[in-house]
N, C-alpha and C positions, 0 to 999 in steps of 0.2 A: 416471559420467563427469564431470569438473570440466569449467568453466565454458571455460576456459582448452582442452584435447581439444576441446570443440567448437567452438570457435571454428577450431581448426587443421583438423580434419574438414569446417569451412566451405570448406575451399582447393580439396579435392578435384575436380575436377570433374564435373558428376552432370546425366545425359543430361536435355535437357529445362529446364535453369536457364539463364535467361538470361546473354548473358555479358555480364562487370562486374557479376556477382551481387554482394551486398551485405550480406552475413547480417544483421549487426546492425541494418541500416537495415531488414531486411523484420522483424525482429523487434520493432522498436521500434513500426512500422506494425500489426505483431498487437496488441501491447499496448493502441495508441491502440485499438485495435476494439474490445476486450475491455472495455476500460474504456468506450466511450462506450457500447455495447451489453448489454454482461453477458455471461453466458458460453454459456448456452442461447441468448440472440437473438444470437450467430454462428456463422453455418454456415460449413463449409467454406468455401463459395464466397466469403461475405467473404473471409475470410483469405485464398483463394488474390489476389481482385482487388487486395487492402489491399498484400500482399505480393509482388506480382511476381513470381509462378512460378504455372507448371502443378499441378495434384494429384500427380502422379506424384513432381517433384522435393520438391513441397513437404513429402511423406511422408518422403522418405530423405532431406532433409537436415534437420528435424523432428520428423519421428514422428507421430504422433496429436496429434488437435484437444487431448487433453486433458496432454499432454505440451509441447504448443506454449504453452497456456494458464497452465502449471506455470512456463515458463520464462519468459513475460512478465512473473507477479509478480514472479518474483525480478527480473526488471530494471526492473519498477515498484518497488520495493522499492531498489536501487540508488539509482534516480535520485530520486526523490518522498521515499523514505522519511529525503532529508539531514534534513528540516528537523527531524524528532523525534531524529535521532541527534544530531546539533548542539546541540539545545537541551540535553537533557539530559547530554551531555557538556562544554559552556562555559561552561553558568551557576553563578554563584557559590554560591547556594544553592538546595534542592530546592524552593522556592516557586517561583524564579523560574525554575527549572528547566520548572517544569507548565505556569505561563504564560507562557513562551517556546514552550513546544512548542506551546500550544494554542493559540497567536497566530500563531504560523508556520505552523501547519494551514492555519488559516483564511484567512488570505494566500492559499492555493496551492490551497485549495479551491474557491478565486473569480475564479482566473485567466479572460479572457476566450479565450484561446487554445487552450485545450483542454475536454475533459470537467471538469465539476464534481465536486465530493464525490472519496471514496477509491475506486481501484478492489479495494482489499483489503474494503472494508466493501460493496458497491455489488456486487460483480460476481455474486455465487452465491449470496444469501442462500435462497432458495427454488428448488423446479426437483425436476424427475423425480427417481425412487428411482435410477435408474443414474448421476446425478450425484452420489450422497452420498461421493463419494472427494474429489472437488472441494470441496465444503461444507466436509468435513472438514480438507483441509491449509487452507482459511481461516482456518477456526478453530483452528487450530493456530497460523497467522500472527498471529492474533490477541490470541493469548494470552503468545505471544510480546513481545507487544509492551509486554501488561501487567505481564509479568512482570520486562522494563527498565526499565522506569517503575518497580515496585517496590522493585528495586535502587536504581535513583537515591534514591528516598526514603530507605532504608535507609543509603545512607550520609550522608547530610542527616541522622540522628540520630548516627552516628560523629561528623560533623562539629559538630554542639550546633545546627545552625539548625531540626532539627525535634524538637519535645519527643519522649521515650523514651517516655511512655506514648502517642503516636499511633499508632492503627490501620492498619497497613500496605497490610494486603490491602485493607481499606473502600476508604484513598484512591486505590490503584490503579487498583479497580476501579471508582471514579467518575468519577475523574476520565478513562479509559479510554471508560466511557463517554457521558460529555462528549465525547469525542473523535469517536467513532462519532455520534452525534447530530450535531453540526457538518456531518459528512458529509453526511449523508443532510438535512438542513436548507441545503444547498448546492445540490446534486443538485434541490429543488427551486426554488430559484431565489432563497435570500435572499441581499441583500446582506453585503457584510463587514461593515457597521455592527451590523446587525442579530448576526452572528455573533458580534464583538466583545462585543455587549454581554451576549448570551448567559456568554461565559466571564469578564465582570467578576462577574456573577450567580453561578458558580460559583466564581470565587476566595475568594467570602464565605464558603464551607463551612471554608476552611482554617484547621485547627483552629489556636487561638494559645495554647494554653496548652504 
């Protein structure tokens, strides 16, 4: 079912939801839980309180905790995820491609208004054998992510700004995770300075030959 079907299946009306339901607002409300909590430390009942509805409606017009969970990334991923789409879609070269992204992470990972850190890197890293489905599309999101990043490099050598013999996958996956790290150095409380200074430390990797 696209994004777009449920949102129209939102219309319906479903015994037990408040009326002037709100789909995208109680969904956006899951996400903030998700993320400031993780995904094992929210029960149902979060959800139902975060979200404004009963169990009953909150199942038919959601589905399952872990279905509900599935469809917050995607709309953390939406909303959170401009800043790495941006970067390395506007910047002039793949240098500044990485640290544009990694500077705009870190901006958003230090926001005082919300959760800190990613909730893609943050929310399911460990947890029960009956969550390895969850773990899993993480790390699929994740890989995902390095592997755009890869792309952008790659064409940063079409382009001449990155030498032909630089290692694709190495930088990807460092500077990936660079990215991850930031997180979870967020999540515990450093400031942007600090983060900042972290990715001038890793921009030195960048090979110049």
């Amino acid at each position: 079912m696209t994004a777009g079907n449920k949102l129209k299946r939102s219309e319906t009306p479903t015994i037990g939801r408040p009326r002037g339901f709100d789909r995208d607002a109680a969904l956006l409300a899951a996400m903030r839980t998700f993320w400031k909590q993780g995904y094992e430390g929210t029960s149902v009942q979060d959800l139902v309180t975060a979200m404004g509805v009963n169990k009953p409606s909150l199942y038919s017009t959601f589905g399952c905790k872990e279905e509900i969970f599935r469809e917050a990334i995607e709309l953390y991923d939406r909303l959170e995820g401009r800043a790495t789409t941006q970067s390395l879609a506007e910047a002039k070269t793949a240098r500044d491609a990485v640290e544009t992204m990694l500077l705009a992470n870190a901006r958003a990972y230090t926001v005082t208004e919300g959760p800190r850190g990613c909730m893609i890197v943050l929310s399911s890293l460990l947890g029960a054998p009956e969550n390895e489905g969850v773990r899993a599309f993480l790390a699929k999101n994740r890989l995902d992510g390095e592997m755009a990043l890869r792309a952008r490099l790659a064409r940063g050598v079409i382009d001449g700004d990155l030498a032909c013999s630089a290692d694709l996958d190495r930088l990807a996956a460092f500077y990936t995770t660079i990215l991850e790290g930031l997180s979870i150095q967020a999540r515990d409380g450093a400031s942007a300075e600090k983060l900042n200074m972290i990715i001038e430390a890793a921009m030195l990797a960048w090979p110049t030959g």
